[in-house]
C-alpha positions, 0 to 999 in steps of 0.5 A: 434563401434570405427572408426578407422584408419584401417576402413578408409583405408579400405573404402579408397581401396573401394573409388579408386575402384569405382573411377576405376570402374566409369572410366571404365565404361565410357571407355566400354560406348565408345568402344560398338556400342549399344545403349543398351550396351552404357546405360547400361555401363552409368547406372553403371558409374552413380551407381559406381560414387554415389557410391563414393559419399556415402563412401566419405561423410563416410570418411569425417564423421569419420574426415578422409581425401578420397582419389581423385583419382583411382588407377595405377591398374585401369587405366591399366585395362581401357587401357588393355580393350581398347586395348583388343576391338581393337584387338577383332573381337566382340568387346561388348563381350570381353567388357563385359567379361572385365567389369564382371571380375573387378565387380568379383574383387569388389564384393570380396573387399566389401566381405572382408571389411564386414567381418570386425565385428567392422564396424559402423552400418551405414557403414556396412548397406551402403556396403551391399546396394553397395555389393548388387548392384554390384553382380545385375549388375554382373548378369545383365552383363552375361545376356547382354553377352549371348545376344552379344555372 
């Protein structure tokens, strides 16, 4: 299969938003009181930073330049559910519900992008492996949701 310019783009959205998701889950990690909620949110900081790490060396291997940084969208997301925890009277669950929502918007991103047919054999295998580990976090994260609300 060729690589092409249209892969790495699309690799490169899937790079921000996990830059985006890494960001967010520390910001959530700060905003809870639990111990249990404060690994947790660490646990998906240190998969959605892995994450990147792996589509990077991806990029690069393909002689394509990543992208360094997270997206405007991202970083007013992380605003909005800091600001939303300020607001809220239970703080975790309104995080939780926040968290759930923008691993939703990933696990659609990562959807789309496999069903790209001309993907290389080793970044399709790659995207389903992550794809897979964000619908286990989403459904970890609605349990972890029934259990704060």
């Amino acid at each position: 299969m060729k690589y092409s310019e249209e892969i790495s783009n699309k690799l490169n959205e899937l790079l921000t938003k996990n830059y985006d998701a890494e960001k967010g889950y520390l910001n959530a990690m700060e905003n809870v009181d639990s111990p249990e909620l404060k690994m947790f949110f660490k646990r998906r900081s240190t998969e959605r930073s892995q994450f990147a790490k792996e589509l990077r060396t991806e990029i690069l291997r393909y002689g394509e330049v990543p992208e360094d940084s997270g997206s405007f969208k991202g970083t007013m997301h992380r605003n909005w559910m800091s600001l939303k925890s300020l607001f809220s009277s239970n703080d975790e669950e309104a995080i939780l519900e926040e968290a759930i929502k923008g691993e939703e918007a990933s696990l659609e991103e990562y959807k789309e992008i496999l069903n790209d047919r001309t993907l290389p054999p080793s970044i399709d295998s790659l995207l389903i492996k992550q794809k897979n580990a964000i619908q286990a976090a989403i459904n970890t994260e609605k349990v972890h949701e029934e259990l704060v609300s």
